[in-house]
MDTraj code that builds the backbone (N, CA, C; nanometers):
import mdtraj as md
import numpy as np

residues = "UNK UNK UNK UNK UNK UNK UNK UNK UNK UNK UNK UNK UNK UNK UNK UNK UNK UNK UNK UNK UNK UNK UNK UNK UNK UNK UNK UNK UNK UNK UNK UNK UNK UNK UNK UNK UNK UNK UNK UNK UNK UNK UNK UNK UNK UNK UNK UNK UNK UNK UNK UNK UNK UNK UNK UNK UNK UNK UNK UNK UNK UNK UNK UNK UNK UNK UNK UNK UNK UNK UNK UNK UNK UNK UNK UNK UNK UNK UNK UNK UNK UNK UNK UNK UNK UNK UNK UNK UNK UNK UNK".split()
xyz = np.array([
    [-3.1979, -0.9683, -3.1548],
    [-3.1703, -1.0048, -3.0170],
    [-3.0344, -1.0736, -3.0046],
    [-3.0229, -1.1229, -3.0867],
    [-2.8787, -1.2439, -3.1151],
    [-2.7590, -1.1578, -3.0789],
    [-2.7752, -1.0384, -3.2020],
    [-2.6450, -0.8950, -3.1951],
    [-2.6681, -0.8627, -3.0869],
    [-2.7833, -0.8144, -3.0269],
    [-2.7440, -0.7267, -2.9147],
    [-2.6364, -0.8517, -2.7444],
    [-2.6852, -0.9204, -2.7840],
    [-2.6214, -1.0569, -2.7377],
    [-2.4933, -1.0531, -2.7028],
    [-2.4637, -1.0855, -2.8541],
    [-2.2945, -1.0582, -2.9134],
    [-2.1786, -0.9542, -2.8563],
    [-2.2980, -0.8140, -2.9002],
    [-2.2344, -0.7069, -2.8382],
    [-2.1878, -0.7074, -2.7182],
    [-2.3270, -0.7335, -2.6067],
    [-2.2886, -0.7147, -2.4698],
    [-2.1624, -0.7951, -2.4305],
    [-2.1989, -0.9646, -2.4750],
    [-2.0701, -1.0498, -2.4622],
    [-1.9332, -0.9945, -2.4926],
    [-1.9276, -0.9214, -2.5790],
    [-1.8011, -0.8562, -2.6561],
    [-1.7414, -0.7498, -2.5437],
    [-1.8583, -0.6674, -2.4919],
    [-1.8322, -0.5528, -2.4287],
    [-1.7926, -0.6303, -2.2599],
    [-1.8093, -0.6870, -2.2594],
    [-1.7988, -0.7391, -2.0923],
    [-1.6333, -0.8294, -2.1092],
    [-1.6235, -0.8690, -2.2196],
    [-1.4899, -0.9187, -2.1970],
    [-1.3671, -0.8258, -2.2709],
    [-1.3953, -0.7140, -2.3539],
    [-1.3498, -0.5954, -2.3164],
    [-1.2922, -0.4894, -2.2094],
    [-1.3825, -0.5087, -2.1638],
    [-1.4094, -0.4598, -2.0030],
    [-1.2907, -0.5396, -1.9110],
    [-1.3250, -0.6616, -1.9145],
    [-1.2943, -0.7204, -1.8233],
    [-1.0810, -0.7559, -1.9031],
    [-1.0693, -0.7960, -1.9699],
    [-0.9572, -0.7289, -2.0150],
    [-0.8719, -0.6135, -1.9926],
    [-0.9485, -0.4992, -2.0298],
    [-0.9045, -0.3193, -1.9944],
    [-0.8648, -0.3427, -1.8693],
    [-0.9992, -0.3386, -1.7709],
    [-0.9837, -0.3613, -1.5987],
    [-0.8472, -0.3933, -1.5820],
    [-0.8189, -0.5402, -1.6210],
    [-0.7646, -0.6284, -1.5567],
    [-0.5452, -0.5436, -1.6122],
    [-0.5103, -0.4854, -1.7245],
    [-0.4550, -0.4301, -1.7548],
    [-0.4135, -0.2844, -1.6488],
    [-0.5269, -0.2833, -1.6408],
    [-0.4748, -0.1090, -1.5592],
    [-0.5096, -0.1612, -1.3940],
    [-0.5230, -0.2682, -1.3910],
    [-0.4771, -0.2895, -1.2003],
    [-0.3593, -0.3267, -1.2039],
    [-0.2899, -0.3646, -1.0962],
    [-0.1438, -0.3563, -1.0413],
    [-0.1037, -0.5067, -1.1087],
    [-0.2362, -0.5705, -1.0718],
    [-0.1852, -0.6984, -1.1133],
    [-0.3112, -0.7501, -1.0918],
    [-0.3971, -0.8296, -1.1705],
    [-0.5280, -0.9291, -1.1401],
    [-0.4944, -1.0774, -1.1141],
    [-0.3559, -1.1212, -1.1623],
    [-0.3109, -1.2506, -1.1382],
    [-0.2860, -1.1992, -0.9661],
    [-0.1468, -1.1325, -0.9458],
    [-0.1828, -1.1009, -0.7952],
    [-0.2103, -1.0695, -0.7191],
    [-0.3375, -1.0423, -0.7364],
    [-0.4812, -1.0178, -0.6611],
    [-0.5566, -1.1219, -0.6092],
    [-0.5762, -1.2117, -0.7259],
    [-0.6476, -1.3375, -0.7108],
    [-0.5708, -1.4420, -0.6329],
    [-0.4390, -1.4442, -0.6811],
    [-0.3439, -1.5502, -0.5686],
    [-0.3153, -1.4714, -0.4821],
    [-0.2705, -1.3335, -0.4201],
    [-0.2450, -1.2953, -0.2981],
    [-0.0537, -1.2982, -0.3370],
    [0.0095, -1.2873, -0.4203],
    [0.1515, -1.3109, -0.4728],
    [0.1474, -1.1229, -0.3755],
    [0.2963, -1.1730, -0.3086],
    [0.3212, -1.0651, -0.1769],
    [0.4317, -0.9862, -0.2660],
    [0.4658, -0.8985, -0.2893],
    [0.5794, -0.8603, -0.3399],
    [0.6170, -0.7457, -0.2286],
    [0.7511, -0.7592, -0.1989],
    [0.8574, -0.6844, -0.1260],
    [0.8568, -0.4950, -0.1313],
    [0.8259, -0.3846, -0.1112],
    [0.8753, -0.2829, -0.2005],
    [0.9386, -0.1930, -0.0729],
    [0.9544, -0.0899, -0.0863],
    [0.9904, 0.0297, 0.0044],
    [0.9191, 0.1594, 0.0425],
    [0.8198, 0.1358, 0.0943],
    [0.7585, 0.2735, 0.1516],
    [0.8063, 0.3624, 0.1647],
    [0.7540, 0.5075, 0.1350],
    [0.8035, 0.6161, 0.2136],
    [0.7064, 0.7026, 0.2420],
    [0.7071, 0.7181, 0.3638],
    [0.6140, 0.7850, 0.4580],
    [0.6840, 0.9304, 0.4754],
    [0.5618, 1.0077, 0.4408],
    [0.5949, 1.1523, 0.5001],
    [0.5164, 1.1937, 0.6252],
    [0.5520, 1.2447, 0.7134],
    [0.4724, 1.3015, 0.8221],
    [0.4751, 1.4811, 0.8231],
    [0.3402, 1.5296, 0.8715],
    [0.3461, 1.6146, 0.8811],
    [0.3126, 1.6825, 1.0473],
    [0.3883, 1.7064, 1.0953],
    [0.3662, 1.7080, 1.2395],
    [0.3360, 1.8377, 1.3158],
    [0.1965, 1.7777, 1.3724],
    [0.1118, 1.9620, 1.4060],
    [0.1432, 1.9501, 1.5934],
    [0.1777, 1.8426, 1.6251],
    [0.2169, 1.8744, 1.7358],
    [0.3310, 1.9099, 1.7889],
    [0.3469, 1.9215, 2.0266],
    [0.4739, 1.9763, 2.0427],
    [0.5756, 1.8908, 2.0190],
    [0.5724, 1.7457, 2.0270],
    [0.7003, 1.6674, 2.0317],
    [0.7312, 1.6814, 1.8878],
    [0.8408, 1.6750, 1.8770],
    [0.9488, 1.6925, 1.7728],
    [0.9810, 1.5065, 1.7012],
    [0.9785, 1.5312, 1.5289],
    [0.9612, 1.4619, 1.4688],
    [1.0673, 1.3203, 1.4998],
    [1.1747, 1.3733, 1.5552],
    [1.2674, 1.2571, 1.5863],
    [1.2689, 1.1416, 1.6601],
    [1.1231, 1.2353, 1.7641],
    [1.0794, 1.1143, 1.8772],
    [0.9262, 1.0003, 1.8198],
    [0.9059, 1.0165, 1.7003],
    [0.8147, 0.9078, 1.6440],
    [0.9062, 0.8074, 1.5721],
    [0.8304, 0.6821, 1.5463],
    [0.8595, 0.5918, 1.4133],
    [0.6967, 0.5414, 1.3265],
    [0.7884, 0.4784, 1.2166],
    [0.6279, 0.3879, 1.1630],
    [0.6671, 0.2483, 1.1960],
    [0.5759, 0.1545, 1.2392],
    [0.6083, 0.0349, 1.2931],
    [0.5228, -0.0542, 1.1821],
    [0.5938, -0.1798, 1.1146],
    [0.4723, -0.2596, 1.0772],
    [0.4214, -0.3757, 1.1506],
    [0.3138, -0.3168, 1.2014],
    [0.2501, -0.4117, 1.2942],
    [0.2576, -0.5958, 1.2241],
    [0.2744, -0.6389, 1.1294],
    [0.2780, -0.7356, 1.1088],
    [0.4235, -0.8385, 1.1077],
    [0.5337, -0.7415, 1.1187],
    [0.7046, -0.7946, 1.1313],
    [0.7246, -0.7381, 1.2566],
    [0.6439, -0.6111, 1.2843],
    [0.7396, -0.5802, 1.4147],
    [0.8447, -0.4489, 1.3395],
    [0.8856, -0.4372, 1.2327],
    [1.0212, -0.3809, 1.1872],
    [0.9835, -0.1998, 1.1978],
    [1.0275, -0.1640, 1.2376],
    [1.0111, 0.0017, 1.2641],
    [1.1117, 0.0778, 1.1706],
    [1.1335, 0.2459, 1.1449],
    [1.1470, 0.3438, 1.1156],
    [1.1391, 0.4523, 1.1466],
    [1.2349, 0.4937, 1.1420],
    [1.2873, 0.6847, 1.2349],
    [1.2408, 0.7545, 1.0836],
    [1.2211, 0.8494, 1.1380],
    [1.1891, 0.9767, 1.0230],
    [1.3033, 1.0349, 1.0466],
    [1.3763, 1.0822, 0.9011],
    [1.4758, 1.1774, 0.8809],
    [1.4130, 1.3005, 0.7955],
    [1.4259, 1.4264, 0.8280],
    [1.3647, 1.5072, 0.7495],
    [1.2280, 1.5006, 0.7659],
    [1.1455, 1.4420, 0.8117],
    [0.9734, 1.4370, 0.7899],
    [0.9711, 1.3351, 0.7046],
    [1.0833, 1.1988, 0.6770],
    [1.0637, 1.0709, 0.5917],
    [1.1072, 0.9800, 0.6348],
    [1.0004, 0.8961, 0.6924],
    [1.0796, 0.7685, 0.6970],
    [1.0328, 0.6518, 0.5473],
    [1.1536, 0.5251, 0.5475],
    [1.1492, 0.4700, 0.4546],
    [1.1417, 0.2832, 0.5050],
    [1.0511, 0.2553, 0.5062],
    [1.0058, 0.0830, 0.5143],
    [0.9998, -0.0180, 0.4343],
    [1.0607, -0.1259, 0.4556],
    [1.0494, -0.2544, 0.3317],
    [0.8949, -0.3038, 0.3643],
    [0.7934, -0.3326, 0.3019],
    [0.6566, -0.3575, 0.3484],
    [0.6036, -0.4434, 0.2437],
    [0.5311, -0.5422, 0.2613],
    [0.4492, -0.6092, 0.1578],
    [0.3371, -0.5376, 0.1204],
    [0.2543, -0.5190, 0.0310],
    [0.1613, -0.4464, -0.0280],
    [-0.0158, -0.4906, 0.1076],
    [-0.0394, -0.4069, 0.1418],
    [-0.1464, -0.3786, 0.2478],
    [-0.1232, -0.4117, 0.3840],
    [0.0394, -0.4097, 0.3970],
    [0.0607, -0.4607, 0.5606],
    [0.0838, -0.3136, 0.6604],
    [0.0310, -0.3457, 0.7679],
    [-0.0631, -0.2822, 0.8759],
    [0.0608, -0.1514, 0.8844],
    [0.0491, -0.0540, 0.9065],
    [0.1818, 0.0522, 0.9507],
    [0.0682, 0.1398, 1.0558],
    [0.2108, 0.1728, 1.1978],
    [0.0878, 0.2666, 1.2721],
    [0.2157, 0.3347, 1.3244],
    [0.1812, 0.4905, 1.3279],
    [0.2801, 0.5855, 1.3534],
    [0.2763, 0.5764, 1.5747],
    [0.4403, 0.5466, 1.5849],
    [0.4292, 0.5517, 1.7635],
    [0.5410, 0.6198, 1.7968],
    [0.5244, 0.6283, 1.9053],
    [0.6713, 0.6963, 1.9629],
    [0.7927, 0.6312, 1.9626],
    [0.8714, 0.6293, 1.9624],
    [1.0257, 0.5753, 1.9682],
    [1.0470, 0.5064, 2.1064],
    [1.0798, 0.3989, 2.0512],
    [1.1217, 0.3281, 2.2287],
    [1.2313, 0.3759, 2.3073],
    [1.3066, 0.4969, 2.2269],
    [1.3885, 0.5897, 2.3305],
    [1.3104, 0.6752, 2.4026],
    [1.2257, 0.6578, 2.3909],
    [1.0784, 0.7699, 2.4328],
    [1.0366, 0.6966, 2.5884],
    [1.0080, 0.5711, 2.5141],
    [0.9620, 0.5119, 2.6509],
    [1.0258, 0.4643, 2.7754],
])
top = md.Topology()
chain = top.add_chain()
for i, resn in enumerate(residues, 1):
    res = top.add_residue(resn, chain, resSeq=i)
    for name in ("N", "CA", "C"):
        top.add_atom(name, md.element.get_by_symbol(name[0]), res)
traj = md.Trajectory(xyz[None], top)
């Protein structure tokens, strides 16, 4: 009973090791550490308006993006809000 004990103990902090290696980061996960990066959004557009008249906005700065080519490109913190709208030359 003792070994099988051992084992499991062994295997769970194994585990929990491996896990913690192949996520992005478990330190910043647990503190919430924001890091900076650059999105790039592709759109694929099945409707009539033409791709020039959207952006991606991040709802949490406010900071928007034109698509060039079917790409736009955003500075974004890791899970902050993006929602595809029309261009305020639109409105």
């Amino acid at each position: 009973m003792k070994n099988k004990l051992i084992i499991f103990t062994l295997s769970i902090l194994m585990y929990a090791i491996g896990s913690s290696t192949s996520a992005d980061s478990l330190w910043d996960r647990i503190f919430f550490k924001k890091k900076e990066f650059v999105a790039t959004i592709k759109i694929k557009n099945n409707c009539q308006l033409e791709t020039r008249y959207f952006i991606v906005r991040n709802l949490g700065t406010g900071h928007y993006a034109s698509f060039n080519n079917g790409i736009a490109k955003l500075k974004v913190f890791r899970n902050a809000p993006l929602q595809l709208q029309l261009s305020p030359s639109v409105k």
